[in-house]
PDBQT receptor file of N, H, CA, C and O in Angstrom, charges set to zero:
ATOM      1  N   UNK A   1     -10.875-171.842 -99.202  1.00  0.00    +0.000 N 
ATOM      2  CA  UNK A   1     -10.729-172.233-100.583  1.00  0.00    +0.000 C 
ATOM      3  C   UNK A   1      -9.249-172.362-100.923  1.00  0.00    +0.000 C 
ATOM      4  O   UNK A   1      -8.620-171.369-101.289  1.00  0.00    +0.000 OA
ATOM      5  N   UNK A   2      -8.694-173.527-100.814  1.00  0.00    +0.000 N 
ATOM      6  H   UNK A   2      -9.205-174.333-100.517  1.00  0.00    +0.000 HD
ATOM      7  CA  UNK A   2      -7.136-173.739-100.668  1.00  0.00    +0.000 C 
ATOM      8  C   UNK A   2      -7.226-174.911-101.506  1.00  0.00    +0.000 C 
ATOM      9  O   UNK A   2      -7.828-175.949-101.231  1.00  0.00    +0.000 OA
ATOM     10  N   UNK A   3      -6.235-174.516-103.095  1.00  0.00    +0.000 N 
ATOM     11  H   UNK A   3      -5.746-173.673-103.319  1.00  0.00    +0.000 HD
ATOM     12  CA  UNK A   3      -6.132-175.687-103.667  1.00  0.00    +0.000 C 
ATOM     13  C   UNK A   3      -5.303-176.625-103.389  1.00  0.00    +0.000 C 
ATOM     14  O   UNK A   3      -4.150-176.482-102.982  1.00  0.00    +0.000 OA
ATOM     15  N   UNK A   4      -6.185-178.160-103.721  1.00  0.00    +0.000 N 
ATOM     16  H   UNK A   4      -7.121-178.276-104.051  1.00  0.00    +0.000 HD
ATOM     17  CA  UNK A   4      -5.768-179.092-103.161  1.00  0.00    +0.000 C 
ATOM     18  C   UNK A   4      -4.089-179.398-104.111  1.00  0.00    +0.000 C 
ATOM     19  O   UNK A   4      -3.828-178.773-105.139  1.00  0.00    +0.000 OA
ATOM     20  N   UNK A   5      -3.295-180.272-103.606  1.00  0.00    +0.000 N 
ATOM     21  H   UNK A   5      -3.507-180.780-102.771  1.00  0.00    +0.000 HD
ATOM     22  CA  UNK A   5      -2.020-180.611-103.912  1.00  0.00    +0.000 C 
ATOM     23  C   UNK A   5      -1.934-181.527-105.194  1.00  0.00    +0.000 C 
ATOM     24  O   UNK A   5      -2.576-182.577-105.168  1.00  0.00    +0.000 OA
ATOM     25  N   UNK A   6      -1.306-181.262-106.140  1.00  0.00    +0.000 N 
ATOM     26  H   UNK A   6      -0.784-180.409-106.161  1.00  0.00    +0.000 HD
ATOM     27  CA  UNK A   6      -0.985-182.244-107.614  1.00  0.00    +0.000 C 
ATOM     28  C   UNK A   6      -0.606-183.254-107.259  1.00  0.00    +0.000 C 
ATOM     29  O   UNK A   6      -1.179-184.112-107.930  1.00  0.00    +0.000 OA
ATOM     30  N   UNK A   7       0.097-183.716-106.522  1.00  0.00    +0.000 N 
ATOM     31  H   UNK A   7       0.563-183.018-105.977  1.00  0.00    +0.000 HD
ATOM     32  CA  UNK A   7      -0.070-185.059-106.282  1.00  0.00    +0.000 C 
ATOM     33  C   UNK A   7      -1.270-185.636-105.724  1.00  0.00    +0.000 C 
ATOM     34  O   UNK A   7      -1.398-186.827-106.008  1.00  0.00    +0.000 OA
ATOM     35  N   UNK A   8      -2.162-185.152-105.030  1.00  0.00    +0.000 N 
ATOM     36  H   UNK A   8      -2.058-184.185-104.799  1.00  0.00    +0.000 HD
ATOM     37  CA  UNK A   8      -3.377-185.620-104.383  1.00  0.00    +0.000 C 
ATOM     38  C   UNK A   8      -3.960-186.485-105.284  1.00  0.00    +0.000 C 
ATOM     39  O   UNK A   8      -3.784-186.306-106.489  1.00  0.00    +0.000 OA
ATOM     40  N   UNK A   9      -4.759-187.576-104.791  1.00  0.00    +0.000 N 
ATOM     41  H   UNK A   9      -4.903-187.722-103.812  1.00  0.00    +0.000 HD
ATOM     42  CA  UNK A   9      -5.218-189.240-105.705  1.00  0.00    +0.000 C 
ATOM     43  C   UNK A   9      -6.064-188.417-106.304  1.00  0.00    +0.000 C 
ATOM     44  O   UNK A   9      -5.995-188.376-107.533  1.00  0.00    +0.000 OA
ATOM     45  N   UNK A  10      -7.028-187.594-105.642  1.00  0.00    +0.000 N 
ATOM     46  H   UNK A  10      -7.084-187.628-104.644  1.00  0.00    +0.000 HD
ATOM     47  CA  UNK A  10      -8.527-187.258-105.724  1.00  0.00    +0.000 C 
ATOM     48  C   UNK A  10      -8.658-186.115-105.697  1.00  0.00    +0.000 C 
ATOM     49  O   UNK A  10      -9.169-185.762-104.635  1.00  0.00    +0.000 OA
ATOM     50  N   UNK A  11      -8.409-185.191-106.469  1.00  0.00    +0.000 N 
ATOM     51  H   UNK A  11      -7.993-185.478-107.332  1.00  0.00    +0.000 HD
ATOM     52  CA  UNK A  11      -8.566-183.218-106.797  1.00  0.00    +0.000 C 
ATOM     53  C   UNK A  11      -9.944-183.122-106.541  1.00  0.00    +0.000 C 
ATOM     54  O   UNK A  11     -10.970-183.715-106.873  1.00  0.00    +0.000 OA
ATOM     55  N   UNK A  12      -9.658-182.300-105.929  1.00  0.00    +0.000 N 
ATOM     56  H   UNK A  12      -8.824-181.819-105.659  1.00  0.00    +0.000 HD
ATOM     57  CA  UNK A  12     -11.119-181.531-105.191  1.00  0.00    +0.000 C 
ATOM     58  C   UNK A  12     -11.156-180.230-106.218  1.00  0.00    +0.000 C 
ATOM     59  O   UNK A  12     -10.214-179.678-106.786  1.00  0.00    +0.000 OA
ATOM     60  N   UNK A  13     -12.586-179.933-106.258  1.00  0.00    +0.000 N 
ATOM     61  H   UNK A  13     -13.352-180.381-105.797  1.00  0.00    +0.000 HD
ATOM     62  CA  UNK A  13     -12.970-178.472-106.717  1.00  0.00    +0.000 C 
ATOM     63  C   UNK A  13     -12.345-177.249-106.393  1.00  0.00    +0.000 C 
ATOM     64  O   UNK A  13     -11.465-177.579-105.599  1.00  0.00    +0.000 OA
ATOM     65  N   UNK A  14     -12.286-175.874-106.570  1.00  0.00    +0.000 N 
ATOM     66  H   UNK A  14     -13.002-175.606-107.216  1.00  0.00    +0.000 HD
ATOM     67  CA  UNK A  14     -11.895-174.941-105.641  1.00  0.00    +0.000 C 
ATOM     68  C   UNK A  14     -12.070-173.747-106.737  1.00  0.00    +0.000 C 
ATOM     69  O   UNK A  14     -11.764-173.879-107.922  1.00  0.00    +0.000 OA
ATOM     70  N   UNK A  15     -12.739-172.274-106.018  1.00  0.00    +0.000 N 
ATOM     71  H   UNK A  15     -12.987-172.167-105.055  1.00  0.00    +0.000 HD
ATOM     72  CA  UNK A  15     -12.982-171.840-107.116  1.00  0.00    +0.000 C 
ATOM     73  C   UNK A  15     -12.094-170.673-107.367  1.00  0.00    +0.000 C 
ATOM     74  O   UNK A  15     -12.049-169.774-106.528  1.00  0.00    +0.000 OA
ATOM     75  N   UNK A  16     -11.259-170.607-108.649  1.00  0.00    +0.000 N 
ATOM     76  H   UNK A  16     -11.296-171.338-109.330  1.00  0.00    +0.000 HD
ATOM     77  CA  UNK A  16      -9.798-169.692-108.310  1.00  0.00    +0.000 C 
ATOM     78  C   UNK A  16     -10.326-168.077-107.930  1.00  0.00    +0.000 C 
ATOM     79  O   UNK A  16      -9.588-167.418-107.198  1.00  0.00    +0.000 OA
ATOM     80  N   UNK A  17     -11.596-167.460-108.430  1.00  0.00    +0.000 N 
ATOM     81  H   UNK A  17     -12.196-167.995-109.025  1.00  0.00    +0.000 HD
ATOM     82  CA  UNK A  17     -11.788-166.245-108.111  1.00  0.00    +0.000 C 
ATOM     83  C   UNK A  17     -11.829-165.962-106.482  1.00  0.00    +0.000 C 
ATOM     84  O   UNK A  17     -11.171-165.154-105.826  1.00  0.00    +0.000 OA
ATOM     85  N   UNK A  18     -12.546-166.641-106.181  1.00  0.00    +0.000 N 
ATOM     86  H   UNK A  18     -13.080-167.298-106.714  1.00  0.00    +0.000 HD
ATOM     87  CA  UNK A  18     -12.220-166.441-104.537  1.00  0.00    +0.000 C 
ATOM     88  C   UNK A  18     -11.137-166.688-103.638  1.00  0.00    +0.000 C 
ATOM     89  O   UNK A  18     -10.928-166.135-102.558  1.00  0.00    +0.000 OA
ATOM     90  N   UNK A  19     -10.117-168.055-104.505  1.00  0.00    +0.000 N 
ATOM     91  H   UNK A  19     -10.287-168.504-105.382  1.00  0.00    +0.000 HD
ATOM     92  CA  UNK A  19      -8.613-167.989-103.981  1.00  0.00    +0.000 C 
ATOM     93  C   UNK A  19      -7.974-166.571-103.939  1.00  0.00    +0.000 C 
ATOM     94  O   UNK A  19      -7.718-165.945-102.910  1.00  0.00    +0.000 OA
ATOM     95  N   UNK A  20      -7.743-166.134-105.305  1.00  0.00    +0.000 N 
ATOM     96  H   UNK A  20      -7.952-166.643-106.141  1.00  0.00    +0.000 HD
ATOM     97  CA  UNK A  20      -7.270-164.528-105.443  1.00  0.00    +0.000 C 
ATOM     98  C   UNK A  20      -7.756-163.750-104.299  1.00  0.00    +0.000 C 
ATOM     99  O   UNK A  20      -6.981-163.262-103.475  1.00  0.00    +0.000 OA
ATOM    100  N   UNK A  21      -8.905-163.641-104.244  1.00  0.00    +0.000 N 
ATOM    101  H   UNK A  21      -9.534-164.037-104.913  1.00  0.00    +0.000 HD
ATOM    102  CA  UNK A  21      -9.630-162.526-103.236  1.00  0.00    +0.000 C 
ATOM    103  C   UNK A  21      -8.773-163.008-101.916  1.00  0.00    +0.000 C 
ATOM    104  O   UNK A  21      -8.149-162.091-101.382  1.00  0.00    +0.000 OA
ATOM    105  N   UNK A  22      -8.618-164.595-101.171  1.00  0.00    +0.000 N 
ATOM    106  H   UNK A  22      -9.125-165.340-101.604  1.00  0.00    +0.000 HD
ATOM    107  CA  UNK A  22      -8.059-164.753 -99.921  1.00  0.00    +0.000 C 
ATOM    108  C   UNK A  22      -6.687-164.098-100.016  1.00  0.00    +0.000 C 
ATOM    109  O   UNK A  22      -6.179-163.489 -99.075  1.00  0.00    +0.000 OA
ATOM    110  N   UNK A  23      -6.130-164.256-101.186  1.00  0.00    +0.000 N 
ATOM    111  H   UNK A  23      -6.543-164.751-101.951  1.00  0.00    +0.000 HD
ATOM    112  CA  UNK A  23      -4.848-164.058-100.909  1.00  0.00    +0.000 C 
ATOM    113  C   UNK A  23      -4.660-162.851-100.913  1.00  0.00    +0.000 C 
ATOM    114  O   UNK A  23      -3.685-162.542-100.228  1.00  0.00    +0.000 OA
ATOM    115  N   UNK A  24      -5.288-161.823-101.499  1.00  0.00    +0.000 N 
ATOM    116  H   UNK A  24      -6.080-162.074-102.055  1.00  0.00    +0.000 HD
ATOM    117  CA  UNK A  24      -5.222-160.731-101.543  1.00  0.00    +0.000 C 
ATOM    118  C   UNK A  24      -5.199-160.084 -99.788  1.00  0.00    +0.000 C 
ATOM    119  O   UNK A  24      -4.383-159.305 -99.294  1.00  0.00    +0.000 OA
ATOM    120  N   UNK A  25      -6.204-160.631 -99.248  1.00  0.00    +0.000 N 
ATOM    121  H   UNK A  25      -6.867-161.263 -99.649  1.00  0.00    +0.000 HD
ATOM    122  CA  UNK A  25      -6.948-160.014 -97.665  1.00  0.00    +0.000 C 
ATOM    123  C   UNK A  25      -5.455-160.694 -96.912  1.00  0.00    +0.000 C 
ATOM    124  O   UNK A  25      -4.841-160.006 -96.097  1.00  0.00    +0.000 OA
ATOM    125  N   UNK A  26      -5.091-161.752 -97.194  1.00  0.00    +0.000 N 
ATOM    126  H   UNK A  26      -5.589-162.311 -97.856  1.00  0.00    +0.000 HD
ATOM    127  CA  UNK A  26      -3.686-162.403 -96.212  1.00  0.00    +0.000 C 
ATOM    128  C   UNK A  26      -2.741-161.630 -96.610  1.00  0.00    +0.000 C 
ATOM    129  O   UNK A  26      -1.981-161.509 -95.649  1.00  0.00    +0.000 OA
ATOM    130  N   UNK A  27      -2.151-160.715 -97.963  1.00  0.00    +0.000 N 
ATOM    131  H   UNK A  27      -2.769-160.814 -98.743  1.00  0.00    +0.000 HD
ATOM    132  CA  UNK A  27      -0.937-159.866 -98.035  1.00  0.00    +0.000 C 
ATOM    133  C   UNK A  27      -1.249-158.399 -97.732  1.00  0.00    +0.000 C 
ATOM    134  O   UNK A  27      -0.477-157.446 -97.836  1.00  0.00    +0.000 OA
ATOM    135  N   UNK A  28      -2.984-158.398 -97.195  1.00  0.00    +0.000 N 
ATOM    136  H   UNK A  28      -3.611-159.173 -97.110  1.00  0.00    +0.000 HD
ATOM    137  CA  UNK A  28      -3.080-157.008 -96.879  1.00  0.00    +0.000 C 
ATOM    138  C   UNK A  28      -2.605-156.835 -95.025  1.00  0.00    +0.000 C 
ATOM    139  O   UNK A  28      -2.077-155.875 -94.463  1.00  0.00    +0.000 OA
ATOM    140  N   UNK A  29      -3.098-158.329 -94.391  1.00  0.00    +0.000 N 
ATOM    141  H   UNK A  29      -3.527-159.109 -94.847  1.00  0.00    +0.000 HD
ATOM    142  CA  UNK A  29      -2.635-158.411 -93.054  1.00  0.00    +0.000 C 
ATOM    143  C   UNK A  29      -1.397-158.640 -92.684  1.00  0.00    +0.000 C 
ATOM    144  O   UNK A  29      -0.872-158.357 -91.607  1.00  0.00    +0.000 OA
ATOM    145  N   UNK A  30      -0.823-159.299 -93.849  1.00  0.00    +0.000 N 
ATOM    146  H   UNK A  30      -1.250-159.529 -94.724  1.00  0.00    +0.000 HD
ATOM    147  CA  UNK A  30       0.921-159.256 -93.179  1.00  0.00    +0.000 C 
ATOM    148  C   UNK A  30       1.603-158.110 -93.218  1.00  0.00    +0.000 C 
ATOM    149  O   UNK A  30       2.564-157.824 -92.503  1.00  0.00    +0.000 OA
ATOM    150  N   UNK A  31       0.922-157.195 -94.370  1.00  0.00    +0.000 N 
ATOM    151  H   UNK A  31       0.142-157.428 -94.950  1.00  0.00    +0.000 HD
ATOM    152  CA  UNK A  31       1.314-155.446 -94.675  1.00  0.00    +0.000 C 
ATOM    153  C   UNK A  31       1.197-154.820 -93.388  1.00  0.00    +0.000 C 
ATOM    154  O   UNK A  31       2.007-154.080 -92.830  1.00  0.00    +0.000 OA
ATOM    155  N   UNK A  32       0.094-155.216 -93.004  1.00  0.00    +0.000 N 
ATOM    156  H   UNK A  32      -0.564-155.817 -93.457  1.00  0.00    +0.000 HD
ATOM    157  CA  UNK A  32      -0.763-154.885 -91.706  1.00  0.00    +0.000 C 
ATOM    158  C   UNK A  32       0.275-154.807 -90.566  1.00  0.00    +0.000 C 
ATOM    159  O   UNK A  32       0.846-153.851 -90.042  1.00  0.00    +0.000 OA
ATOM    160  N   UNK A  33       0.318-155.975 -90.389  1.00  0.00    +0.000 N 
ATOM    161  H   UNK A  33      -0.146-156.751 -90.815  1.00  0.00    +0.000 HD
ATOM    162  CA  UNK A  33       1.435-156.572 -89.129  1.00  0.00    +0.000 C 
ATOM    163  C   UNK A  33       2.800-155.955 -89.220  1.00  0.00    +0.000 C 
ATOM    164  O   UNK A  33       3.461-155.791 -88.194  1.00  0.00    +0.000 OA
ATOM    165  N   UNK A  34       3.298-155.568 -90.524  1.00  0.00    +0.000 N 
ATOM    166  H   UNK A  34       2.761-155.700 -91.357  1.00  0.00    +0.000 HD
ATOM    167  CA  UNK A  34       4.869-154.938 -90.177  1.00  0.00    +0.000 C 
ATOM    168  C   UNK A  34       4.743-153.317 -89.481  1.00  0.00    +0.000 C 
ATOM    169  O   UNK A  34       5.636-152.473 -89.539  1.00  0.00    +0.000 OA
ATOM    170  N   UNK A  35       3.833-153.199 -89.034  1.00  0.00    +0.000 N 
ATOM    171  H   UNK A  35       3.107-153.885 -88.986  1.00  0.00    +0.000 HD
ATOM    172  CA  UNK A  35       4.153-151.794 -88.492  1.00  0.00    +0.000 C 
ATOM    173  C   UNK A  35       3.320-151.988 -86.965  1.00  0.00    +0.000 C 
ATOM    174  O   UNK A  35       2.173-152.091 -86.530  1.00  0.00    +0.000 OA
ATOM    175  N   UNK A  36       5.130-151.953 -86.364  1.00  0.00    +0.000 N 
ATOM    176  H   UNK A  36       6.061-151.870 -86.718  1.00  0.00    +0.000 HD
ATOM    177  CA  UNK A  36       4.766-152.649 -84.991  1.00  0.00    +0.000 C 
ATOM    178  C   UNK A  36       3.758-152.273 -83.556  1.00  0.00    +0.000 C 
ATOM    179  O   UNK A  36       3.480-152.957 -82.571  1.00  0.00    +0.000 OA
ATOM    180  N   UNK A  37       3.428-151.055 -83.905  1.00  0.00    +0.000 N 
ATOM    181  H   UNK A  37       3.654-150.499 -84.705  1.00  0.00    +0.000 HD
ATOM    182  CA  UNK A  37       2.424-150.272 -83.316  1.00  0.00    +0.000 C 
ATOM    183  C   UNK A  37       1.147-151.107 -83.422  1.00  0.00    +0.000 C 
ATOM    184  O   UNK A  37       0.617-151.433 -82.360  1.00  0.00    +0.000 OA
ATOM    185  N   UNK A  38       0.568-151.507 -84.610  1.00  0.00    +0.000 N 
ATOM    186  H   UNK A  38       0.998-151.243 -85.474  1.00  0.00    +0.000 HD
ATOM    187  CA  UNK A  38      -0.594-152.240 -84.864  1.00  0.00    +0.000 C 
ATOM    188  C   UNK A  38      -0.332-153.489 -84.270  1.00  0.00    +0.000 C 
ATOM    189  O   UNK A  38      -1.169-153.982 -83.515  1.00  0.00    +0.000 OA
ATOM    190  N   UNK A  39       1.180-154.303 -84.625  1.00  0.00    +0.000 N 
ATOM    191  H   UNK A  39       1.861-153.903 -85.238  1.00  0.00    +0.000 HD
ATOM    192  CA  UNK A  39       0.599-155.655 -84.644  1.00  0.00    +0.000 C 
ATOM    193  C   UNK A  39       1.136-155.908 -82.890  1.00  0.00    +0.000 C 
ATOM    194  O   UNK A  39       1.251-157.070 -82.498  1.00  0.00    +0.000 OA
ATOM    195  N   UNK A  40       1.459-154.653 -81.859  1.00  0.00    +0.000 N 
ATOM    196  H   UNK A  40       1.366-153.710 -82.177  1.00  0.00    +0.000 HD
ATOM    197  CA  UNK A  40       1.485-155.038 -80.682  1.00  0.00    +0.000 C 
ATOM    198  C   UNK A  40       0.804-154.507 -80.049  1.00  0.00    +0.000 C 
ATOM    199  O   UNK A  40       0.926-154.815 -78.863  1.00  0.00    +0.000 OA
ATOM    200  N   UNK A  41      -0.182-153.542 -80.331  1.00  0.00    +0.000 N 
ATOM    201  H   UNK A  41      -0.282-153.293 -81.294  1.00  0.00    +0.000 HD
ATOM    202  CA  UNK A  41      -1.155-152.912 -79.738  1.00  0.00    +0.000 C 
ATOM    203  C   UNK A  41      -1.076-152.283 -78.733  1.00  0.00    +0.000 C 
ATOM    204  O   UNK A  41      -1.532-152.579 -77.629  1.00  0.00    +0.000 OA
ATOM    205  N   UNK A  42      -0.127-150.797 -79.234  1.00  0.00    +0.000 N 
ATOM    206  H   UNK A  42       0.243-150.557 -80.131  1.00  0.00    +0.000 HD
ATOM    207  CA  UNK A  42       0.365-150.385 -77.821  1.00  0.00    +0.000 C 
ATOM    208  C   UNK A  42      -0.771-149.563 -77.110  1.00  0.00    +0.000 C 
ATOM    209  O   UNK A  42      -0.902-149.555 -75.886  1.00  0.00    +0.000 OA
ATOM    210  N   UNK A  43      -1.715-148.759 -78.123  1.00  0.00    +0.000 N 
ATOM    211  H   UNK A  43      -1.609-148.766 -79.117  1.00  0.00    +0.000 HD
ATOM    212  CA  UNK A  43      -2.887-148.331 -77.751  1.00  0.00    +0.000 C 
ATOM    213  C   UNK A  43      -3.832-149.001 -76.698  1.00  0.00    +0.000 C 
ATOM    214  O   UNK A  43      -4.279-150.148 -76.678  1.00  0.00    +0.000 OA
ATOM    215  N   UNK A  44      -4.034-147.812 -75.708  1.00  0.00    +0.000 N 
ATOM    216  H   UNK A  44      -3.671-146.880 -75.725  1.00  0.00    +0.000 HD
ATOM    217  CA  UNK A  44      -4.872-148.711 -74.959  1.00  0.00    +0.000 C 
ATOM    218  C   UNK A  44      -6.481-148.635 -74.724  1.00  0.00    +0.000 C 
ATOM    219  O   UNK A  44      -7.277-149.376 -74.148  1.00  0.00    +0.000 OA
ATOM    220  N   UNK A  45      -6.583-147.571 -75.333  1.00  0.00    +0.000 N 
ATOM    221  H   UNK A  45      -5.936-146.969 -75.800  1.00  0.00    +0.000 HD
ATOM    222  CA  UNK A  45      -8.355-147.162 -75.845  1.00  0.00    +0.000 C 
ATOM    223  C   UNK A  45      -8.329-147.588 -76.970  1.00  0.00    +0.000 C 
ATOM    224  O   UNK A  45      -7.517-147.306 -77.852  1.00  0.00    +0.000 OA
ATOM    225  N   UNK A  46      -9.520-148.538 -77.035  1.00  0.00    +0.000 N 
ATOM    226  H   UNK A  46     -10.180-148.767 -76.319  1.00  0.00    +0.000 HD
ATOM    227  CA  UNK A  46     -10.405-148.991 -78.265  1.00  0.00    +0.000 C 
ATOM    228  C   UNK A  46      -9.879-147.843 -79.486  1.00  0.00    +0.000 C 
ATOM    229  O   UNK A  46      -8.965-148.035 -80.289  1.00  0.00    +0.000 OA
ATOM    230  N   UNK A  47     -10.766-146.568 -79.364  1.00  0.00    +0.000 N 
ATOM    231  H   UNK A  47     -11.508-146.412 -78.713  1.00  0.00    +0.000 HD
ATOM    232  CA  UNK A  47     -10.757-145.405 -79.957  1.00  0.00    +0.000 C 
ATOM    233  C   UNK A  47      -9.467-145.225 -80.771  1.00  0.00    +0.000 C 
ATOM    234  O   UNK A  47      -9.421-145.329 -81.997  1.00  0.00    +0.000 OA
ATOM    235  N   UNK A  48      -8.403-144.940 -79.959  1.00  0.00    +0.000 N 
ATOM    236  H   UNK A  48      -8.440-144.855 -78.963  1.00  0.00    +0.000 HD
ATOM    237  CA  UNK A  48      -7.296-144.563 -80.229  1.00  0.00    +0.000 C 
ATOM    238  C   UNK A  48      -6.439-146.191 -81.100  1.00  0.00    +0.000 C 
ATOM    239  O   UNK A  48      -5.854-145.865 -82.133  1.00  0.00    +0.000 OA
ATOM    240  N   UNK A  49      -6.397-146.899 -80.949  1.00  0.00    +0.000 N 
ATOM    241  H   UNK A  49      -6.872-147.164 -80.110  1.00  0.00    +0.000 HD
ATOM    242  CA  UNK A  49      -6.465-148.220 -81.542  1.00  0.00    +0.000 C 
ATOM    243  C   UNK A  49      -6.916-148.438 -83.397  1.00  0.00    +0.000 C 
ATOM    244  O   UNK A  49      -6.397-148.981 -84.373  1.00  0.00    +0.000 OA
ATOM    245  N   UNK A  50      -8.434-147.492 -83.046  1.00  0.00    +0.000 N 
ATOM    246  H   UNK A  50      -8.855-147.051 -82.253  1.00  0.00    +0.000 HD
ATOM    247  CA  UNK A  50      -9.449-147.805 -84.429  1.00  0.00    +0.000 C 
ATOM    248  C   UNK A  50      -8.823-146.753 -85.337  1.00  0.00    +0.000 C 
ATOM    249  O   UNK A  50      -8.730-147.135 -86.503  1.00  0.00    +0.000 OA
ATOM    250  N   UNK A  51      -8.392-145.583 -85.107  1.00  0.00    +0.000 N 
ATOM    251  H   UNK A  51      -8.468-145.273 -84.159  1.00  0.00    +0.000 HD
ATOM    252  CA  UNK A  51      -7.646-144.387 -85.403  1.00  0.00    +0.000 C 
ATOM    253  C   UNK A  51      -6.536-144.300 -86.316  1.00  0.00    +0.000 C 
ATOM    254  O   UNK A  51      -6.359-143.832 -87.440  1.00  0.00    +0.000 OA
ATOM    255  N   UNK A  52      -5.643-145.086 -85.200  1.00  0.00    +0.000 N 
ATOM    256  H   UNK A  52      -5.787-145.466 -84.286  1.00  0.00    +0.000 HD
ATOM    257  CA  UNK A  52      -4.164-145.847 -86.250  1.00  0.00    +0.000 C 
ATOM    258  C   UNK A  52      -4.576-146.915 -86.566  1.00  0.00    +0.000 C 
ATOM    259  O   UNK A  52      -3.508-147.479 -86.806  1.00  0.00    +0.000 OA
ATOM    260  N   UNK A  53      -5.467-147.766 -86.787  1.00  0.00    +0.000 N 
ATOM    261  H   UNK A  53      -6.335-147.308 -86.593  1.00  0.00    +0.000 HD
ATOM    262  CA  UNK A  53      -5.795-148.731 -87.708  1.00  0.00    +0.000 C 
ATOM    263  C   UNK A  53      -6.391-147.951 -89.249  1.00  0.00    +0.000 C 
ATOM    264  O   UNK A  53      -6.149-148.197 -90.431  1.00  0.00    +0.000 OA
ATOM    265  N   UNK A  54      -7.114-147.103 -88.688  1.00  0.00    +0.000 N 
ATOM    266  H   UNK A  54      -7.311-146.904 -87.728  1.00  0.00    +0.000 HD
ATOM    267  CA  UNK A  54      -7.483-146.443 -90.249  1.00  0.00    +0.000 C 
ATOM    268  C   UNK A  54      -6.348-145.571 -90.626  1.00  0.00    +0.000 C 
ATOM    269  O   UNK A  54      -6.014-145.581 -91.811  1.00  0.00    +0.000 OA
ATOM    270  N   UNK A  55      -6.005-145.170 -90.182  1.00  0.00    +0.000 N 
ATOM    271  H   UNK A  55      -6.276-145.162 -89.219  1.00  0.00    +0.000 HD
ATOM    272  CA  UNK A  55      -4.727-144.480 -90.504  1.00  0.00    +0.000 C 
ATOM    273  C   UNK A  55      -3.535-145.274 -91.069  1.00  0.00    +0.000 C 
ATOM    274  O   UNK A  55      -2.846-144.748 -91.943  1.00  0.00    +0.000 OA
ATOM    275  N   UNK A  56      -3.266-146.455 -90.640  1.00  0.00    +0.000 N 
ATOM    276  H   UNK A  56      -3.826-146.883 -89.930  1.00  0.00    +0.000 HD
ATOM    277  CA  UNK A  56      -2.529-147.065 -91.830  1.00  0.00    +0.000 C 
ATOM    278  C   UNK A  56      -3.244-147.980 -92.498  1.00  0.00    +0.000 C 
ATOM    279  O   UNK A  56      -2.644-148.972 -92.913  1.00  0.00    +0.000 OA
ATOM    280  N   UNK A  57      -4.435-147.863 -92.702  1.00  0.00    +0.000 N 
ATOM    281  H   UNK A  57      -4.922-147.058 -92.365  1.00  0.00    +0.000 HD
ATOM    282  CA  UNK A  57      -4.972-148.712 -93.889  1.00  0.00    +0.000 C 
ATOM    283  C   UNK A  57      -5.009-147.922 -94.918  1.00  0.00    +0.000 C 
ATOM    284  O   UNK A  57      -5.003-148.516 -95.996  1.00  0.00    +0.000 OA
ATOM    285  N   UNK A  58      -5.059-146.336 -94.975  1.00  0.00    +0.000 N 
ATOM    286  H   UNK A  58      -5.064-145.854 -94.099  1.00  0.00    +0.000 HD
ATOM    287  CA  UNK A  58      -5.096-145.618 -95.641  1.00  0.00    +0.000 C 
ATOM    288  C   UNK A  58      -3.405-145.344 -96.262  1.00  0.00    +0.000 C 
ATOM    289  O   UNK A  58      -3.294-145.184 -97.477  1.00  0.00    +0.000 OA
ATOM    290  N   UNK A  59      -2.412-145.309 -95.575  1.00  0.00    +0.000 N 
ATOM    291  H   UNK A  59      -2.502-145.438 -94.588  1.00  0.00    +0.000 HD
ATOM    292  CA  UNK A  59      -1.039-145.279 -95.929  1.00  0.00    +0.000 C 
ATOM    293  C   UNK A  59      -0.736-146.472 -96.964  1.00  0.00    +0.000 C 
ATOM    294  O   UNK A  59      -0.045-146.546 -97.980  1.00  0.00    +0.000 OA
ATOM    295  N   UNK A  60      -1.565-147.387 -96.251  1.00  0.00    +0.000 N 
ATOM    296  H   UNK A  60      -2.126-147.328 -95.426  1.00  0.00    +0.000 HD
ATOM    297  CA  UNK A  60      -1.112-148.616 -97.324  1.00  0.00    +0.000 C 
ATOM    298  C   UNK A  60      -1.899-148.725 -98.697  1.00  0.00    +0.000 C 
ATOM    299  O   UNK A  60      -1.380-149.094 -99.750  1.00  0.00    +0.000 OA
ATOM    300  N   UNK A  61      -3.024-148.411 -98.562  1.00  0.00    +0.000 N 
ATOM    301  H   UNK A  61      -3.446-148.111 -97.707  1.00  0.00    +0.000 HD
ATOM    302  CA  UNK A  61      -3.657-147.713 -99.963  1.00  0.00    +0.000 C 
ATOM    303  C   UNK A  61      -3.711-147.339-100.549  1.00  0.00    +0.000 C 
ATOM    304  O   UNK A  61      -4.268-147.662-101.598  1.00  0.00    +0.000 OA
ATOM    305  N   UNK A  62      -2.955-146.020-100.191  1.00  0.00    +0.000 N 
ATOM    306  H   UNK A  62      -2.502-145.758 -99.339  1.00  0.00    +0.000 HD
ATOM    307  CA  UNK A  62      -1.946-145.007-101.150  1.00  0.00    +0.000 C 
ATOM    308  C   UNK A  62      -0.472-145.353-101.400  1.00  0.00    +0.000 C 
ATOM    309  O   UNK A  62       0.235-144.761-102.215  1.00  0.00    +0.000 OA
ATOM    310  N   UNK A  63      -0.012-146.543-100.486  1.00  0.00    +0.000 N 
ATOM    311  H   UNK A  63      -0.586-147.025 -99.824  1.00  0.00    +0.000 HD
ATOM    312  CA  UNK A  63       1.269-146.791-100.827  1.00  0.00    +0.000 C 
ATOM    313  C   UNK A  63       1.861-147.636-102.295  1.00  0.00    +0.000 C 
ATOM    314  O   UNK A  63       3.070-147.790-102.474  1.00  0.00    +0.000 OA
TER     315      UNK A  63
């Protein structure tokens, strides 16, 4: 759901409540990605992986 461009001949629909919601989930993954442990995956068990993933989803929640 990506609104189309003001100059475009022909505007397409798009519905803004669900834009918000994407953009929201894309500044939660780039949050995501600056902490380089996650976004290079030094973990090498699944387990240990899912662990510090909840573990900074929770830092960033409270942050």
């Amino acid at each position: 759901m990506i609104p189309p461009r003001r100059n475009r001949t022909e505007q397409r629909d798009y519905d803004r409540h669900v834009y918000k919601d994407r953009n929201l989930v894309e500044r939660f993954f780039n949050r995501l990605k600056q902490f380089r442990r996650i976004a290079t995956r030094y973990e090498k068990l699944a387990r240990n992986f899912i662990s510090l993933l909840n573990l900074t989803c929770a830092y960033i929640w409270l942050a």
